[in-house]
FIPATOR-946646 format. One line per 2 residues: their letters; for each residue x, y, z of N, C-alpha, C. Coordinates in steps of 0.1 Angstrom, whole numbers. Layout:
BEGIN
a = X Y Z X Y Z X Y Z ~ ...
***
This chain:
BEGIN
xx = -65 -113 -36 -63 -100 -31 -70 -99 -17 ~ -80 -109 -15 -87 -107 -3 -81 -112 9
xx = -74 -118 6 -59 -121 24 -53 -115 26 ~ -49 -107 15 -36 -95 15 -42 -87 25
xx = -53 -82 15 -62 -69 20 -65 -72 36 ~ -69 -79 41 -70 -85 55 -55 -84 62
xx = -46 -86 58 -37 -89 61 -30 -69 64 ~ -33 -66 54 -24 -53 58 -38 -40 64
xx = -49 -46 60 -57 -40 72 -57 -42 87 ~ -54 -51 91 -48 -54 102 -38 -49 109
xx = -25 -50 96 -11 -45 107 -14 -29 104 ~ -22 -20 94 -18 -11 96 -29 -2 112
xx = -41 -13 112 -45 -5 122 -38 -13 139 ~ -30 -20 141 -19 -18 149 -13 -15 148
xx = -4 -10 139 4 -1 140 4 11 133 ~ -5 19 134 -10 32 132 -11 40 142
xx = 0 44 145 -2 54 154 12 63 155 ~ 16 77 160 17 89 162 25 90 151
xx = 40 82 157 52 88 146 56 75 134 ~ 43 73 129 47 55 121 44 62 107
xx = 41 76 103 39 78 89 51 71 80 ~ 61 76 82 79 68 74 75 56 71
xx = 73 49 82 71 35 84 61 30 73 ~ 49 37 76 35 34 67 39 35 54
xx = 47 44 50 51 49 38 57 36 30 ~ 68 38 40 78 24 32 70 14 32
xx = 58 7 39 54 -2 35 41 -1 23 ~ 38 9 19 25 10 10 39 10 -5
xx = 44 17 -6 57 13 -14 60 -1 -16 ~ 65 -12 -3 70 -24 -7 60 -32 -15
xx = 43 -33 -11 34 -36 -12 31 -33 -23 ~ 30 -21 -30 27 -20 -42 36 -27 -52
xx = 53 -28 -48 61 -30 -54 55 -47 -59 ~ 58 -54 -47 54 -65 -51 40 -69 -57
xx = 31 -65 -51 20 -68 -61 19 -65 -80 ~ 26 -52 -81 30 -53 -92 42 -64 -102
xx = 47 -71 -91 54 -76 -95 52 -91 -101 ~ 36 -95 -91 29 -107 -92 21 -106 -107
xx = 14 -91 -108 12 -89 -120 21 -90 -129 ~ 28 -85 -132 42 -84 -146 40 -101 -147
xx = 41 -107 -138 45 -126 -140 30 -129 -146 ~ 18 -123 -141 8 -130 -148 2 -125 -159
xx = 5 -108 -164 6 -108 -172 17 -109 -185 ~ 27 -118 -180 41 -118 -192 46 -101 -192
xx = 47 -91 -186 46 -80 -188 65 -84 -190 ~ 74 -78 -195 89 -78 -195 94 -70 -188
xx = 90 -55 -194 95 -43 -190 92 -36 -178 ~ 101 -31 -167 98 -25 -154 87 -11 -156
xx = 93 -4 -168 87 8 -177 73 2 -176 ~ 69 -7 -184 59 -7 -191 49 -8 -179
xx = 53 -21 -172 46 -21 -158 43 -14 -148 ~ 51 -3 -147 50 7 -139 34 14 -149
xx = 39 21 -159 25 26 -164 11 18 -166 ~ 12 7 -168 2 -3 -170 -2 -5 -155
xx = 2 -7 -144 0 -9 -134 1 3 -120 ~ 0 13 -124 0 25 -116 -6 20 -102
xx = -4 33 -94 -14 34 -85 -27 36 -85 ~ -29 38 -94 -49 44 -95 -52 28 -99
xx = -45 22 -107 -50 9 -111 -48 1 -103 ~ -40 2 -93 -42 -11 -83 -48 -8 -74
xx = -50 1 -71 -62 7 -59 -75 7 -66 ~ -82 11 -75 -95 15 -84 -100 -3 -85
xx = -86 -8 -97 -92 -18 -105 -88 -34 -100 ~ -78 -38 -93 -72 -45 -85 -79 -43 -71
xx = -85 -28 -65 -90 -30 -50 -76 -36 -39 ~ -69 -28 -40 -56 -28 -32 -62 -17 -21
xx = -57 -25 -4 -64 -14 4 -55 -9 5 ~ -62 6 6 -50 18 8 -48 19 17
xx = -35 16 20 -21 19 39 -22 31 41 ~ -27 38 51 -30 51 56 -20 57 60
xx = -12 66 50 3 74 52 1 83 68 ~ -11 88 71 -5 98 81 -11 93 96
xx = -6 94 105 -14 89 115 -21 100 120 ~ -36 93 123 -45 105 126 -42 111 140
xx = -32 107 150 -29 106 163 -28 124 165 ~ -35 124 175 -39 143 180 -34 144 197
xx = -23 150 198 -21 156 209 -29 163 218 ~ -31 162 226 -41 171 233 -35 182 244
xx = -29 192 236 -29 205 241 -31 209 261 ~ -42 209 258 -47 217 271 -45 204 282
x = -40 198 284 -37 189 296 -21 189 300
***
């Protein structure tokens, strides 16, 4: 998990910025998809159902330590110029 995590800490702080929320989104989605999916294989899990509950979001972030892809970009217009 520790290359991943390097790995998408990286692209998300280049590419984080103004109008990339969509973007960020779809990929904290693909990313969870697949890592769940590496689980199901190591734990024999069968069912998409079952894996989805057994492997939530709170459990791959909490207990797995999946870095969280920052949905919104903190990017601030500045007004008065």
């Amino acid at each position: 998990m520790g290359t991943l995590n390097q790995s998408l800490r990286g692209w998300s702080n280049y590419f984080h910025f103004r109008n990339s929320s969509k973007a960020l989104e779809d990929v904290k989605w693909f990313i969870e998809e697949r890592v769940r999916i590496q689980l199901k294989r190591r734990y024999k899990v069968r069912c998409r159902k079952t894996a989805l509950m057994r492997f939530n979001r709170d459990v791959l972030y909490s207990q797995y330590g999946l870095f969280p892809i920052p949905t919104h970009a903190i990017w601030k217009h500045n007004a008065s110029q």
